[in-house]
Structures are given as structure tokens and as C-alpha cells.
N, C-alpha and C positions, 0 to 999 in steps of 0.2 A: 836414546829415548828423549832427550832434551830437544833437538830439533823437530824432531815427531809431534813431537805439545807445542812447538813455536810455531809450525807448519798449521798445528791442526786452529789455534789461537786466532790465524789472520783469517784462516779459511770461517773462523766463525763469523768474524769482522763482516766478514765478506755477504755471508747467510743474514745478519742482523741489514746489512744497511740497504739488499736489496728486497728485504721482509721474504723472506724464502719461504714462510709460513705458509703464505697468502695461493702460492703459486707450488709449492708442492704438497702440502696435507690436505689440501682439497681433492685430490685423488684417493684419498686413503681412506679405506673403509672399513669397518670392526672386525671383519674377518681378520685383517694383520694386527691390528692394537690388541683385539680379545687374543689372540695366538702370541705375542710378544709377552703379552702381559702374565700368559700361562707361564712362559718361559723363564719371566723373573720370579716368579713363586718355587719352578722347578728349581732353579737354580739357587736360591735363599735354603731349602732343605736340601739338598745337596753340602752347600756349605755347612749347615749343624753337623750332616751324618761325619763331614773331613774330618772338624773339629773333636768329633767324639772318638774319630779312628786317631787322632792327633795323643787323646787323654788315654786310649786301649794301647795303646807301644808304651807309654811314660808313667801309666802310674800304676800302682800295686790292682789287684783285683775287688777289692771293698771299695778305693776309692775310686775305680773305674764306675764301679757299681751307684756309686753317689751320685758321680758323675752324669747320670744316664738322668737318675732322677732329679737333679740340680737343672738339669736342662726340657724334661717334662714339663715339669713343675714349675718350673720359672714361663711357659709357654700357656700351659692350661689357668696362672693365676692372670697372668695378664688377659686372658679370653674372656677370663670368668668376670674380671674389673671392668671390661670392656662395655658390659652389657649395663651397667649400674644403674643407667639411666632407665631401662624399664622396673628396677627395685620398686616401684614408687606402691607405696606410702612408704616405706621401709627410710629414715633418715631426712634429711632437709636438702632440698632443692640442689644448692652450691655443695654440697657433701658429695652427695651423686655425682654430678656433674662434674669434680676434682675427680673423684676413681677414677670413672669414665674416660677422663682427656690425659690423665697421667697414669693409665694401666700398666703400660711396659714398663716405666720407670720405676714406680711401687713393686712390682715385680722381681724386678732388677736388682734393689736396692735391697730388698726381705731374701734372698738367694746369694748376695753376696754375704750378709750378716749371718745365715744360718751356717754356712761350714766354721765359723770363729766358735760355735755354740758349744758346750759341752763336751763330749767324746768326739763329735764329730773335729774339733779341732785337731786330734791327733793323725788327722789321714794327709796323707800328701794331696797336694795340691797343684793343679797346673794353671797359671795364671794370664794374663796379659801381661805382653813386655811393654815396660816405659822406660823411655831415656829416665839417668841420674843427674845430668848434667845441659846446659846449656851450647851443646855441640852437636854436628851431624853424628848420624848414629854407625854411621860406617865406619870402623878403623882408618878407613884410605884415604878419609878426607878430612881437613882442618878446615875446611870453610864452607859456609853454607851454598853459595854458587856453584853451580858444575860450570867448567872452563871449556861451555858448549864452542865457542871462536874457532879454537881449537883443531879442530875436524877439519878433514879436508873436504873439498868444496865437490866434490863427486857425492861423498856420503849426504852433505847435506842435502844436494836435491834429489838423492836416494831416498833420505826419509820423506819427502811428499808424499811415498805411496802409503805408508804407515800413518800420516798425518790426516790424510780421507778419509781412513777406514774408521780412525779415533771419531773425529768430525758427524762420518755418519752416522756410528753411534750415538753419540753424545746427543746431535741435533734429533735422531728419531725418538728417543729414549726421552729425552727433556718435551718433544711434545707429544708425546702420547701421554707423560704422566701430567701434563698442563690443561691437555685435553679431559682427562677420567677427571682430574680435582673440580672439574669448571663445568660437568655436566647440569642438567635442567633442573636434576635434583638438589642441588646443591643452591639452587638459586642467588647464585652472583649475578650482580648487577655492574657493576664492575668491568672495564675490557678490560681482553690479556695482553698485556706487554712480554708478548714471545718477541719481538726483536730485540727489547732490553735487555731481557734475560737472556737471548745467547749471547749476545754481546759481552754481557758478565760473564755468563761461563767462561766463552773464550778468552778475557783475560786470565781467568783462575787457572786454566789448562795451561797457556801461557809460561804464569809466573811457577806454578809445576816442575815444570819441565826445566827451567833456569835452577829454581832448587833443587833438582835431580831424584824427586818424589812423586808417587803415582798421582793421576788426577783423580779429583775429587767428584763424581757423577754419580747418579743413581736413584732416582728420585719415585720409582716403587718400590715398594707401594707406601713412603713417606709422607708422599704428598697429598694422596687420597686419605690416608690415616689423619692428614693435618685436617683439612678437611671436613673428615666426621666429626674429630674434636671439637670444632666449632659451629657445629649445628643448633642452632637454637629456635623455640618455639618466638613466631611475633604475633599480633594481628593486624590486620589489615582489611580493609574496606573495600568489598566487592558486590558490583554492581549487576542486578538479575532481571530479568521480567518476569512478573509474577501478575497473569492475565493483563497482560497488556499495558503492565504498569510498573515501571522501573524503581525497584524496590534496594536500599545498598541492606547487604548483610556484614556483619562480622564473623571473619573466618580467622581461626588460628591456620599457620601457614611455619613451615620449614624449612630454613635457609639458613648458609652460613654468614657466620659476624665477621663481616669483612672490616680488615686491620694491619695494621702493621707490625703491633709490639711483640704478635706472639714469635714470630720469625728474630728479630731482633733479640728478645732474650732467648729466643735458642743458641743463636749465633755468639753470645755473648758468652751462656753456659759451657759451648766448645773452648771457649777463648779461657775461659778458667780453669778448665778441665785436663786442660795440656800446660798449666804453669805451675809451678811446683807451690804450695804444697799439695794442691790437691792431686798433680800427676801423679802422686804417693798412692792414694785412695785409690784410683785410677788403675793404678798398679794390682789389688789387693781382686780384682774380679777375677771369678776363674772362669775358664775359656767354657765351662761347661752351661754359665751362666748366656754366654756369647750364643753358643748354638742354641740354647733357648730362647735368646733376641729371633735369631734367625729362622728359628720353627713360625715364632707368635707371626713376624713379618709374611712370612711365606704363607701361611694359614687365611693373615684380616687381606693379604692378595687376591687367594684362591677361591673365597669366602664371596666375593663379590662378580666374578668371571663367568660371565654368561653359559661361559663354556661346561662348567661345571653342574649346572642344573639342567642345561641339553644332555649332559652327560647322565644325571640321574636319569632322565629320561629313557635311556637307552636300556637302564632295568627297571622299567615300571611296566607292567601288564600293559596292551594296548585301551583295556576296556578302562583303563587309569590314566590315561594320557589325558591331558587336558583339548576342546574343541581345535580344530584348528579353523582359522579364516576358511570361507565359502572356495575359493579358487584354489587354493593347496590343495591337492589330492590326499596325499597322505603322510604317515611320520616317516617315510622310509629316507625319502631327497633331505628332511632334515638329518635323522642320522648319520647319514653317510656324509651331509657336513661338517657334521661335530667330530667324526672319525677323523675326517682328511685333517682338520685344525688340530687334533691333538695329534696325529701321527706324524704332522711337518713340525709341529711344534719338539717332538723328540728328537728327530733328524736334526733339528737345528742344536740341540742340548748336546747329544752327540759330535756333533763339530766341533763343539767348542771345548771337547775334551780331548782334542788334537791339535796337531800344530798346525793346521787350519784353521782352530779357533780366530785368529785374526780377523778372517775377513766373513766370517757370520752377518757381522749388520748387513753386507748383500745380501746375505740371500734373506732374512728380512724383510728388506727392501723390496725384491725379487716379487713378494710375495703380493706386492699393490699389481704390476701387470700381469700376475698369474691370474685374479680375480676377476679382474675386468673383461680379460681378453680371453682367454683359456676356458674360468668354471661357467661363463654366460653359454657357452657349448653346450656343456655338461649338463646342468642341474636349470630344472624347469624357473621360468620368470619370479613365477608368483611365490617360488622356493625362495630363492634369493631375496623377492622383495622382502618376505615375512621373516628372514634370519639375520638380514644383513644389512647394513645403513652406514650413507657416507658416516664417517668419524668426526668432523669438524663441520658439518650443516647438516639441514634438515633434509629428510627425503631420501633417496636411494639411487642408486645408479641406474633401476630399472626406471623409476617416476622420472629422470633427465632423459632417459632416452624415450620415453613416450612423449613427453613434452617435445623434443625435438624433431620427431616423427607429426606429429599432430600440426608444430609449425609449418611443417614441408608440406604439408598433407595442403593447408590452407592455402600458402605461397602458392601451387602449385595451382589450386582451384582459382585464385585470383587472378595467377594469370593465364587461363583457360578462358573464363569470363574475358577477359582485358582483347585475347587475341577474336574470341568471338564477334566482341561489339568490334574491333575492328574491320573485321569481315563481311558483317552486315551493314559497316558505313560508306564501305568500303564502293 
């Protein structure tokens, strides 16, 4: 594994210095990020259900039973915290607005204190493991470096191919979640430093793989959740004609407070959280708590996936559908888009519960020249234009290739003109 994280480390080097952003996510369109992004949701509840088939082998029948609800409960309070911000009148401003940005954690925190409570203390419990001590946690090893050198030199360029697969992951995965934090809604003003940040990642992957510990990636739906936390109302001065006459109004306007401290005391809150004595505390969660992290996660995901509401779609009476645009014919080419996206989206969930799982980010990947090349066959223009949109600019695949059509259309008539007056000077 260590060479695999060192392979995958330069290959981000690589991705960072020549801005890979620029020149491959400009092909990428919401069809693959809304489907990727369904995938991480899938795959966040899947994790609880492990967790709770984890606590059904290990603990008595009452405390499996707690179990169930320890991890409900820790999902539905962080949901309920989530929304605080429409309480209003209900408490003060900054009151709200703490629920709201610290839900999971309040959550968290009140689910781990409630099994110490009364009776409930006497149920077994299945916890997080924490190291005791300041040593790897493997018996096999006394030192924190793996003796990657080591290896013979066939294996190492063996792992390249494991090192790509890592690479492409990480690099799709860090910008499609770079991408959903940074939409219009969100109003950043701000450019994204996607080559810094893989740059970083691929150190982190890197020095990973030297410690002989998995890498650290995963940034839905984290980063989008970061995000919402920091949405705030501003005003701002917007300028109208009103009969002929430029008039500024004051509009309240919604945007994120772009900063830095909040990431830095996260980072910081990791860094004490794994030093003893809090690794103690640390220690005291029980895993039923964790699949409740993983529900609320998988839930404020799914909560926002376009896919999801085409999907209600699919059981709403027609005479309940909402208009569609004048050139859409009808809901049916929608439909049967949102099927195709959640049916490859399970195929791919499916792989990864094999030992194929590896090389999933292809097909993934797979899934930008399925789109372009393949469903523009299939499914009518003005379908695609009205469901789908490049991911990282404005407009659609269908609005570039009219434009590009339009130019030729011109080029062509120019020089039609050009050969004419030739002919007549001629």
C-alpha cells in the first residue's frame, strides 16, 4: 500500500502543476457529479447499516435495540438542529445560527452522554477503538514508518497501477465536492485553488502511505455541509431602471462568509482529539452513534441531488408535474434520465462491493464520454439541454455545439461571399 500512496502522491504533483482542473472538468457535466454524488450518499448508509450489523453479532438484544435508536436519533436530532435557522422568532440570531452550524456535533455529543444515563448504563456497549499508547497500533510494528525501500523494484512499478486508480479517485472526488461548495448559490467571490489543494492532498496521500495508514479523502458531502454552515444574510446595492431611470435598491442577498479559521479550528479540533487525554473521550462513542453520523451525512447529501426531486417526479400524477420549457415535449426523456442515473449509479455501488471495487472511479470517469458521445443519440436536444449543464461553466453541451454550428454556418457564408466577389472581379 505504501508505494501505491507514493505513486499516487507525485501523480497528484503532477495534476497540480499542470492545473488538470482547467483541461479535464470542463468536459464534465451534472449528469456524472449528480450520479457520483448519489453514490456517496449510497454508500454513507450502507456504512451505518455495516455498523449496526457490526453491534447485531456483538451485543445482547436490548442493547442492540438501543443501538438502532442511538443511531436514528442521533440522525433525526442533527436534521431537526439543522433547520434552526428558519425557528425565527423562536431564540436570538447567534443562538440559531450555533444549532444550525454545530447540528452533528450537538447531536453527537447528547447520544454519546445518553447511554452513561441511568439504566441505560448497565447495557453493553460497542465503542470506537483508540490506541492507549503512543505507538503504531499494529502488534508488528515498533515504528511508525513502513520500511516501503524495502520492496523489490518489480513491485514497486507494479503499484503505479493502484496508484492511478487511488489518484483518480481522489482527484474526481476533491472536485466535484470543490465544485457543489463553490456553486452560484453559495455566492463566493473568491477563486478555487484546485491546484493547491491537490497538491496538498497529494502530499497527505503521500506521507499516508510512508506511515502505512489509509489515506485521508472524502469530502462529501463535508464540504457542501461546510458550506451551508456559513451562509449568511448581507445587503447590498443593486442597481435597476425604474422608467428610464437608474434607481440603486437595497437587497438582502445570500452568501457564504468566506474565511479561513473555520477549517483551521477543525483541523486543529482533529489534532486534539487523537492526543490523549481526550483520545480517552474519543474512545467512550459507541459505533451506533457513528452510523448516526453516517445516516445524518448520507441524508443533508441526498437532500440536495437533483436526482432526488426528478425522482419524486417519477410518482407525481402527470396533471402535477410542474410546466416544462416550450421545446421539451414531455416528462417521459426526463424520466428515463433520472432512471439511467440512478440505475448506473447502483451498478457502480455494486462493484465496489467486489473485488473490482478498485477500479470504480473508471467507470465513473467512463461516464463524461458516455454522455457526450452516446446519450446526445438517444435522448432529444432540448432534453438534455433542460436536465443537464456543464459542471464547472455556464451553459450546456448542447448551447456549445450550437454555437459552434452557428460559427461554421457564418465562416462558411463568408467565405461563399469572398469566393463570389472573386468571381465577379474576376
Amino acid at each position: 500500500m505504501a508505494w501505491s500512496l507514493i505513486h499516487a502522491g507525485w501523480m497528484h504533483y503532477i495534476l497540480a502543476i499542470f492545473n488538470a482542473h482547467d483541461w479535464t472538468m470542463r468536459y464534465v457535466t451534472t449528469f456524472t457529479t449528480e450520479a457520483f454524488s448519489l453514490l456517496n450518499s449510497i454508500i454513507y448508509f450502507h456504512k451505518a447499516i455495516q455498523e449496526l450489523q457490526r453491534a447485531h453479532s456483538s451485543l445482547s438484544v436490548a442493547a442492540f435495540l438501543y443501538a438502532i435508536i442511538g443511531a436514528v436519533g442521533t440522525m433525526l436530532l442533527a436534521i431537526f438542529l439543522s433547520t434552526a435557522e428558519s425557528w425565527k422568532p423562536l431564540f436570538h440570531r447567534y443562538i440559531r445560527m450555533g444549532l444550525s452550524e454545530y447540528a452533528a456535533a450537538i447531536s453527537i455529543i447528547i447520544f454519546i452522554g445518553l447511554p452513561h444515563i441511568g439504566e441505560l448504563e448497565s447495557l453493553d456497549k460497542l465503542t470506537l477503538q483508540v490506541s492507549t499508547s503512543f505507538r503504531p497500533t499494529s502488534p508488528d510494528r515498533s515504528v511508525f514508518f513502513v520500511q516501503f525501500w524495502h520492496l523489490e523494484v518489480s513491485w514497486i512499478f507494479a503499484a503505479i497501477i493502484p496508484g492511478l486508480i487511488i489518484t483518480v479517485l481522489f482527484f474526481f472526488d476533491h472536485e466535484v465536492s470543490s465544485i457543489i461548495c463553490t456553486i452560484d448559490r453559495y455566492g463566493t467571490k473568491k477563486p478555487g485553488g484546485f491546484a493547491w489543494d491537490i497538491a496538498l492532498l497529494g502530499t497527505t496521500t503521500a506521507v499516508c502511505g510512508m506511515l502505512g495508514i489509509p489515506p485521508a479523502n472524502g469530502l462529501l458531502p463535508q464540504a457542501p455541509l461546510h458550506s451551508e454552515s456559513l451562509m449568511h444574510t448581507e445587503k447590498q446595492e443593486v442597481r435597476t431602471i425604474v422608467n428610464g431611470e437608474e434607481v440603486m435598491e437595497i437587497k438582502e442577498v445570500r452568501r457564504v462568509y468566506e474565511q479561513r479559521w473555520s477549517t483551521f479550528l477543525h483541523a486543529g479540533a482533529i489534532l486534539v482529539f487523537i492526543s490523549p487525554p481526550f483520545q480517552h473521550v474519543l474512545g467512550l462513542t459507541p459505533t451506533s452513534v457513528l452510523a448516526g453520523l453516517f445516516l445524518f451525512m448520507g441524508e443533508q447529501s441526498l437532500s440536495v441531488n437533483p436526482i432526488l426531486y426528478r425522482f419524486f417526479y417519477l410518482l407525481t400524477p402527470p396533471s402535477e408535474l410542474p410546466p416544462l420549457p416550450d421545446r421539451v415535449k414531455s416528462y417521459w426523456g426526463v424520466h428515463v434520465y433520472t432512471v439511467v442515473q440512478i440505475v448506473v449509479t447502483i451498478i457502480v455501488f455494486i462493484v465496489t462491493l467486489t473485488k473490482g471495487a478498485p477500479a470504480f472511479p473508471l467507470l465513473i470517469v467512463a461516464l463524461v464520454p458516455v454522455r457526450l458521445l452516446l446519450m446526445t443519440k438517444i435522448w432529444p436536444r432540448e432534453t438534455l439541454r433542460f436536465v443537464d449543464a456543464w459542471a464547472c461553466r455556464e451553459g450546456t453541451p448542447e448551447d456549445d455545439e450550437d454555437a459552434t454550428n452557428s460559427l461554421s454556418v457564418a465562416e462558411g457564408s463568408v467565405q461563399g461571399e469572398a469566393h463570389m466577389l472573386e468571381e465577379l472581379t474576376a
